[in-house]
MIDREN-836058 format. One record per residue (C-alpha): residue in one letter; x, y, z. Coordinates in pm, 1 decimal. Each point is the difference from the previous one (the first is absolute). Layout:
N
  res      east     north        up
    a         X         Y         Z
...
***
This chain:
364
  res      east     north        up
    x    -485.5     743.7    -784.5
    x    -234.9     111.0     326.5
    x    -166.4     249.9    -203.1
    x    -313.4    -210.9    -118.6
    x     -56.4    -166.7     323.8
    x     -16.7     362.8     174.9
    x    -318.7      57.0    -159.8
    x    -176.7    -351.4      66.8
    x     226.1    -243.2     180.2
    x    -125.7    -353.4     -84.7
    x     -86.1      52.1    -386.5
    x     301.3     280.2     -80.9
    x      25.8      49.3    -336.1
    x    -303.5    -169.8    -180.5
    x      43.8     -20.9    -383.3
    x    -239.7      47.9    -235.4
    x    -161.2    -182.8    -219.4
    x     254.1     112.0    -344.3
    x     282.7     144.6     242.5
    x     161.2     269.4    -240.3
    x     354.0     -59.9    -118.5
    x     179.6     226.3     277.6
    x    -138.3    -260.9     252.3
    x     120.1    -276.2    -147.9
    x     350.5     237.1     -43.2
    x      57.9      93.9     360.5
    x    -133.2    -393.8     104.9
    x     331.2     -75.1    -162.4
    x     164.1     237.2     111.3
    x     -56.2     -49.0     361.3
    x      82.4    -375.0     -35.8
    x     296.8      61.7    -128.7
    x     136.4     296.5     205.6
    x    -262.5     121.5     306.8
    x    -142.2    -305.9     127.0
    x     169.8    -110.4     297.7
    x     320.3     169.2     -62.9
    x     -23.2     301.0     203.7
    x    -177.9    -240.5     295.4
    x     293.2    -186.1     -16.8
    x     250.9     300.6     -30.3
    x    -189.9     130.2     316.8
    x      65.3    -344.9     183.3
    x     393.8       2.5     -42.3
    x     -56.9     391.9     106.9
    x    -135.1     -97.2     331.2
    x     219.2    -283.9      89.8
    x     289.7     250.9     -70.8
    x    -203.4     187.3     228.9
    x     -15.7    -229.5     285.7
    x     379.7     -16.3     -34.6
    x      63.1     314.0      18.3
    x    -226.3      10.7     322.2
    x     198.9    -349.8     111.7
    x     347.0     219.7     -31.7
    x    -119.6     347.2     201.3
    x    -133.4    -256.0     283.2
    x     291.6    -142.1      52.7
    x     226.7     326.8     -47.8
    x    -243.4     161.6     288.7
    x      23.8    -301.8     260.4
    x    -354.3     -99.8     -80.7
    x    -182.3    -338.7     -39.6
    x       3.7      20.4    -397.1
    x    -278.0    -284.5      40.9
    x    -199.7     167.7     267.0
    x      65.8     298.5    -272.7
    x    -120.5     -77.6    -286.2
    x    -312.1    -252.9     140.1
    x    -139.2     333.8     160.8
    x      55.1     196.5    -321.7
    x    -225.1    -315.7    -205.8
    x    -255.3      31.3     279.7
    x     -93.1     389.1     -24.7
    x      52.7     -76.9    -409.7
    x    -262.3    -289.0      38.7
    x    -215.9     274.1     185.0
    x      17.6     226.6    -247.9
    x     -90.4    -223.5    -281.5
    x    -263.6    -150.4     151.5
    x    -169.4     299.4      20.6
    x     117.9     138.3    -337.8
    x    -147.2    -399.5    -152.1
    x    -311.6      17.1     203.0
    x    -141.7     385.9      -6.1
    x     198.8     117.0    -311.6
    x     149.1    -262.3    -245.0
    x     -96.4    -332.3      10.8
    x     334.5     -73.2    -285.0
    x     225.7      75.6     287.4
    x     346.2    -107.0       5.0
    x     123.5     126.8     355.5
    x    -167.0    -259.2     199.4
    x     162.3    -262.0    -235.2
    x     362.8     105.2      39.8
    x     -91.1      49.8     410.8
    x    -116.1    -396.9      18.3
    x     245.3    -111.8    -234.8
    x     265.3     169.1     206.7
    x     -56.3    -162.3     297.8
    x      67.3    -347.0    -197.6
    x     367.5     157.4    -110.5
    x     119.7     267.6     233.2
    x     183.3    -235.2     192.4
    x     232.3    -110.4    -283.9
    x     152.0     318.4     -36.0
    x     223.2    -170.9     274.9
    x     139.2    -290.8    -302.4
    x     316.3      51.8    -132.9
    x       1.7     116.6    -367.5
    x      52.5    -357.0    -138.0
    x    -274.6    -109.7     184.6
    x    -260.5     275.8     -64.1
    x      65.9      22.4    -351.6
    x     -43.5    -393.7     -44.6
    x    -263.2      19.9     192.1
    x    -179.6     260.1    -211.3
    x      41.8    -216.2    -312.9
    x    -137.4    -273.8     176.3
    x    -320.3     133.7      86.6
    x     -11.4     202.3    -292.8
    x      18.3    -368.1    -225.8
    x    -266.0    -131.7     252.6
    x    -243.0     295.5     -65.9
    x      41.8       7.6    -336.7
    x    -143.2    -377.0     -55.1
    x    -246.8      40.0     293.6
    x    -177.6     315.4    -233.8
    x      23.5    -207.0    -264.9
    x    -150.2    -298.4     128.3
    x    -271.4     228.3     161.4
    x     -44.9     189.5    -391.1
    x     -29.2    -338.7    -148.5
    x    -269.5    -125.1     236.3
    x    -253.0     309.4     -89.0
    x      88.7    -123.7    -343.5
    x    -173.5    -323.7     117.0
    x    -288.9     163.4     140.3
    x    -267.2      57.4    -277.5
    x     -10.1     409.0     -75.6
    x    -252.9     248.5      -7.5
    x     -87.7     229.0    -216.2
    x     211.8     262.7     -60.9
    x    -250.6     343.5      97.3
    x      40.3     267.2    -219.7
    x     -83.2     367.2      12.5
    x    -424.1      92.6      52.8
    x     -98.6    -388.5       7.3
    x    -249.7     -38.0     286.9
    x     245.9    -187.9     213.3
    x     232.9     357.3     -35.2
    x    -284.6     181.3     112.5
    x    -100.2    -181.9     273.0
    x     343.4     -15.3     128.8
    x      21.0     442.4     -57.6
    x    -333.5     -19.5     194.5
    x     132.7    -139.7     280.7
    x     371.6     193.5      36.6
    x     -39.4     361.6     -83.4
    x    -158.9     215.6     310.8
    x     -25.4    -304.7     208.5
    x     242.7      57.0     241.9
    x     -94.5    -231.6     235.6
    x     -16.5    -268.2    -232.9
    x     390.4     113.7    -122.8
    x     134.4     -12.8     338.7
    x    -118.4    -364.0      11.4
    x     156.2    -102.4    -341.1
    x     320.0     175.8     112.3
    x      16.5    -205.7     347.7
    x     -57.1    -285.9    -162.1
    x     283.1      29.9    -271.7
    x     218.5     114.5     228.9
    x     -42.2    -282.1     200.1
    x       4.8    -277.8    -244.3
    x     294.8     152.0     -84.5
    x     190.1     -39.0     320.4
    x    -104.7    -318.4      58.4
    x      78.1    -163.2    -333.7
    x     272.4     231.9    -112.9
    x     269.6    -136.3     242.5
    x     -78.4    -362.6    -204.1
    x     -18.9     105.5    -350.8
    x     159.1     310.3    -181.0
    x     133.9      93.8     396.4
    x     258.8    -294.5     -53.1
    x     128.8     221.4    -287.7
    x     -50.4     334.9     168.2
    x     261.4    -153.6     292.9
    x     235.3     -91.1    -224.9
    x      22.2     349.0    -156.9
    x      29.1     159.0     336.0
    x     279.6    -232.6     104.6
    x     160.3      48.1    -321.2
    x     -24.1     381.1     -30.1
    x     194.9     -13.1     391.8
    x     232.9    -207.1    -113.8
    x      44.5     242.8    -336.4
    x      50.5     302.9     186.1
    x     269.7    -176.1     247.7
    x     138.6    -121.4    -322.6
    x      82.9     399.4    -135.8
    x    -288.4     -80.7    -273.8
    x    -160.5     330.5      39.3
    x     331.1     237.3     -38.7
    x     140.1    -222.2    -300.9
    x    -292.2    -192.6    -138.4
    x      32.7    -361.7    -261.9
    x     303.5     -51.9    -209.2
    x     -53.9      12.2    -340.1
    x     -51.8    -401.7     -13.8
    x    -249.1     -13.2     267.7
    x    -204.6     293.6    -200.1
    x     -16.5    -184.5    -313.8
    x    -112.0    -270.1     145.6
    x    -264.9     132.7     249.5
    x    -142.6     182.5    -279.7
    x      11.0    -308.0    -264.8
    x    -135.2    -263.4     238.9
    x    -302.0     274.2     167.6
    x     -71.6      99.4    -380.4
    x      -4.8    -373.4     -98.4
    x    -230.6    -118.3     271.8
    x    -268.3     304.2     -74.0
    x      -4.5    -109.6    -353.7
    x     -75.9    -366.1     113.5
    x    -266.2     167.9     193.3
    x    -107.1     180.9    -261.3
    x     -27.7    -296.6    -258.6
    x    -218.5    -134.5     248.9
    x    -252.0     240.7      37.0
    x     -20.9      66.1    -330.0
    x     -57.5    -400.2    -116.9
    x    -129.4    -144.2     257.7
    x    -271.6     264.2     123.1
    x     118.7     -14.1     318.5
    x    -133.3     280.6     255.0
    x     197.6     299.6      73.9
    x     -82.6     -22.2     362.9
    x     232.2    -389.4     -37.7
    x     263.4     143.1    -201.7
    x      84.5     312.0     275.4
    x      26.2    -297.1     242.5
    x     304.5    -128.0    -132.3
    x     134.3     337.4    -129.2
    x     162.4      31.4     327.2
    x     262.3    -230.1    -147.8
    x     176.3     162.7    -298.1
    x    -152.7     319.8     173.4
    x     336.7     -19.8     248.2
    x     266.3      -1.7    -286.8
    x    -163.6     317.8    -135.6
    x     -25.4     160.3     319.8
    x     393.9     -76.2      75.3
    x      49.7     199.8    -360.7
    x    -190.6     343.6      93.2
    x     176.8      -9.9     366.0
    x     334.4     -80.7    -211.7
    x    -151.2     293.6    -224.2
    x     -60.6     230.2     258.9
    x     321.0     -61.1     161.7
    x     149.8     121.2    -267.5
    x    -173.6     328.4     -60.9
    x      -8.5     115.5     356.0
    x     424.0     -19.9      35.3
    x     -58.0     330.4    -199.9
    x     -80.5     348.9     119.0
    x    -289.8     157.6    -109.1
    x    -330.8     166.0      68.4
    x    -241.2    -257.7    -153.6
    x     206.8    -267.0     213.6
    x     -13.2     217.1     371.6
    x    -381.4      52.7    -143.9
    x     -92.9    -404.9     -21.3
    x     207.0     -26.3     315.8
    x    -232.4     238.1     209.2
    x    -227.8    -185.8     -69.7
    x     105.9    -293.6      99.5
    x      46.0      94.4     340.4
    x    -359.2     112.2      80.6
    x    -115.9    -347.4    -211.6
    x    -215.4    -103.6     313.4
    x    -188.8     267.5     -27.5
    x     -67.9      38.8    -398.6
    x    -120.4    -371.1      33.8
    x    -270.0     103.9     259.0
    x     -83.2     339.2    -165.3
    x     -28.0    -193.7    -327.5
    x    -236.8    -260.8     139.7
    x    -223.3     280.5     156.6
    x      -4.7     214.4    -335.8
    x     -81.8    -247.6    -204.1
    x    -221.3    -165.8     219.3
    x    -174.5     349.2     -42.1
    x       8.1      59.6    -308.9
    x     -69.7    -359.2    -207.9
    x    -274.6     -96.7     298.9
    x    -190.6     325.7      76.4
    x      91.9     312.8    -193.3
    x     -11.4    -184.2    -359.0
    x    -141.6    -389.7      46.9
    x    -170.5      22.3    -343.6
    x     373.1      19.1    -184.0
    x      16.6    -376.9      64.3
    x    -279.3      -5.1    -288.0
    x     207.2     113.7    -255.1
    x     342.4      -2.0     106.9
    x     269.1    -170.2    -236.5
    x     387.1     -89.5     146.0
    x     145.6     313.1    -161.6
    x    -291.8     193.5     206.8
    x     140.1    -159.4     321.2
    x     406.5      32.3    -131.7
    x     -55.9     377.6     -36.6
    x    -137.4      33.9     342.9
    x     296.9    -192.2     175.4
    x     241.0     193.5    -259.6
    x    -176.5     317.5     142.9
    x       7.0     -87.9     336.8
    x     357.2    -102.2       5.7
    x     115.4     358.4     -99.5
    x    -232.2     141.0     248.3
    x     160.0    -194.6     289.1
    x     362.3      29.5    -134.6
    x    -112.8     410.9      46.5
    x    -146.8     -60.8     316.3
    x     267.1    -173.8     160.0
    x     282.3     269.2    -117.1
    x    -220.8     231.8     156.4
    x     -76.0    -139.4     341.3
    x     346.5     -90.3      67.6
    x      86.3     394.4     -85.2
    x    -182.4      99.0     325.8
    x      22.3    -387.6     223.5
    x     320.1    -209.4      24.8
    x    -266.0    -354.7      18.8
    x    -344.5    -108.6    -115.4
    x    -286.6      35.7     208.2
    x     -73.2    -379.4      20.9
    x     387.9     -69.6      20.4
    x      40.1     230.9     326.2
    x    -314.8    -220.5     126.4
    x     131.5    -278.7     -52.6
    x     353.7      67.3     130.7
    x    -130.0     177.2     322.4
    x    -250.1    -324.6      52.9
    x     260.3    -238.7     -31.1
    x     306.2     140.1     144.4
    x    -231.9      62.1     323.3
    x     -92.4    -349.6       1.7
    x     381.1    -105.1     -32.7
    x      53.3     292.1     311.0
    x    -266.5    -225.0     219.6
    x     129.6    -301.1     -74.9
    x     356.5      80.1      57.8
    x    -180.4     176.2     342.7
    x    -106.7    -366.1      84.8
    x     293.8    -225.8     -47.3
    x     225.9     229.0     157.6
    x    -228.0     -35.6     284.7
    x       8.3    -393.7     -20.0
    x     378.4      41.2     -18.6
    x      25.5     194.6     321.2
    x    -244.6    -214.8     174.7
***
């Protein structure tokens, strides 16, 4: 879903003016299956994550809240300068700020953090869709298209203007902070709640129950078609419609983690191959910013011209295989990622200070 906005980060994928079948293929199929789905999968990943984190804290006779808060800060760090400097579609930053909002909830009993997670999940969900039916209100531009002068001008400016990218990027990234935490954020907190309270649950070894499959997948299916309708009859823009995806988006997402559950209880190469990858992910998602950053900006900025989806599909198909190999690889001759090791040796030092300091106050 990144891949368009890698090459120009405001505009993405501009269509053109009789977009070829394929396009209008893959738009559906993202809608109904990418957009969204895997954001939200990654969500419920990284509240499972936090507690994890929340669990070892406590098993080690540390401050799991001192813990974790120092973890978000270095992760804020190193989105900020991933956002700003690399890609301005950067998602670290968001789950650093967001965390601070939720980390301290991990403390709720299960009851209460599950309920909880509903809650806000309900409240985001209408708060997206009050904001997607207010640019409804607002009177819409035209739609620019591929080699219309408005495409050009906005090529002119982007490609080999660094300068002028790095300001772009800041600027997302920071609109994004700030108004995240009081639009699609509300959502993003709920997921992270609910994937802690999931993984304290035994939802990752066991996954749904038959029941709770069907209907995840009925009612996420049944919502994307709604979607769908709409765009389709009421020419409503794309950029509207991915606003509230984030709501069936969830139900989908809780089928491929169900999905995945599933197929990694086996043994098997291709499974201990996804798996390695997995565990240098921090890194891939930098590496992949930087490469294609490369690549779609400076190496090849005139593919934008021409490019269809399929063009972009078969790079991230491509790419995909290439880190799957690379990551099988690396962790042949390293036991952690290069940007994992950072980021564990900047935090846990931090967390070595601070535990320095109180134990100080303590004894004074």
């Amino acid at each position: 879903m990144n891949i368009y906005h890698h090459g120009e980060l405001l505009n993405g994928y501009v269509r053109f003016q009789n977009p070829p079948l394929l396009d209008e293929i893959i738009d559906t199929f993202n809608l109904f299956f990418a957009d969204g789905r895997f954001r939200s999968l990654f969500c419920l990943l990284f509240g499972a994550g936090l507690a994890i984190q929340y669990e070892s804290s406590n098993k080690k006779d540390i401050d799991p809240m001192m813990f974790i808060k120092t973890r978000l800060n270095w992760l804020l760090l190193f989105g900020f300068i991933h956002a700003v400097f690399i890609f301005g579609g950067d998602i670290l930053m968001l789950y650093a700020v967001i965390g601070f909002f939720v980390y301290k909830k991990l403390a709720l009993e299960q009851n209460v953090l599950r309920n909880k997670a509903i809650i806000w999940y309900v409240v985001g969900a209408v708060v997206v869709s009050a904001v997607a039916g207010g640019l409804l209100l607002i009177p819409q531009e035209e739609l620019m298209v591929r080699g219309s002068p408005a495409y050009l001008e906005a090529y002119g400016n982007w490609f080999g203007n660094y300068g002028y990218q790095v300001l772009v990027q800041g600027g997302v990234a920071l609109g994004m902070v700030v108004l995240a935490p009081m639009i699609g954020g509300i959502q993003i907190a709920a997921l992270i709640m609910f994937g802690a309270f999931l993984y304290r649950s035994g939802f990752f070894e066991r996954g749904l129950s038959n029941i709770q499959l069907i209907f995840a997948f009925v009612t996420g299916m049944t919502l994307s078609a709604l979607l769908f309708v709409m765009t389709n009859n009421f020419d409503i823009e794309l950029s509207i419609i991915n606003i509230v995806s984030s709501i069936p988006a969830v139900f989908i997402a809780l089928v491929y983690a169900h999905i995945l559950i599933k197929f990694s209880q086996g043994s098997s190469r291709v499974i201990k191959a996804l798996a390695n990858t997995g565990r240098v992910a921090f890194s891939l998602y930098i590496l992949q910013s930087v490469v294609m950053a490369i690549a779609l900006r400076w190496i090849f900025p005139e593919f934008h011209f021409e490019a269809t989806r399929l063009d972009y599909l078969l790079i991230v198909i491509s790419y995909t295989i290439f880190q799957i190999f690379l990551a099988n690889v690396y962790l042949s001759l390293f036991r952690q990622g290069p940007l994992e090791l950072l980021w564990r040796k900047a935090y846990l030092g931090s967390v070595k200070r601070k535990q320095g300091k109180q134990l100080k106050v303590k004894v004074a």
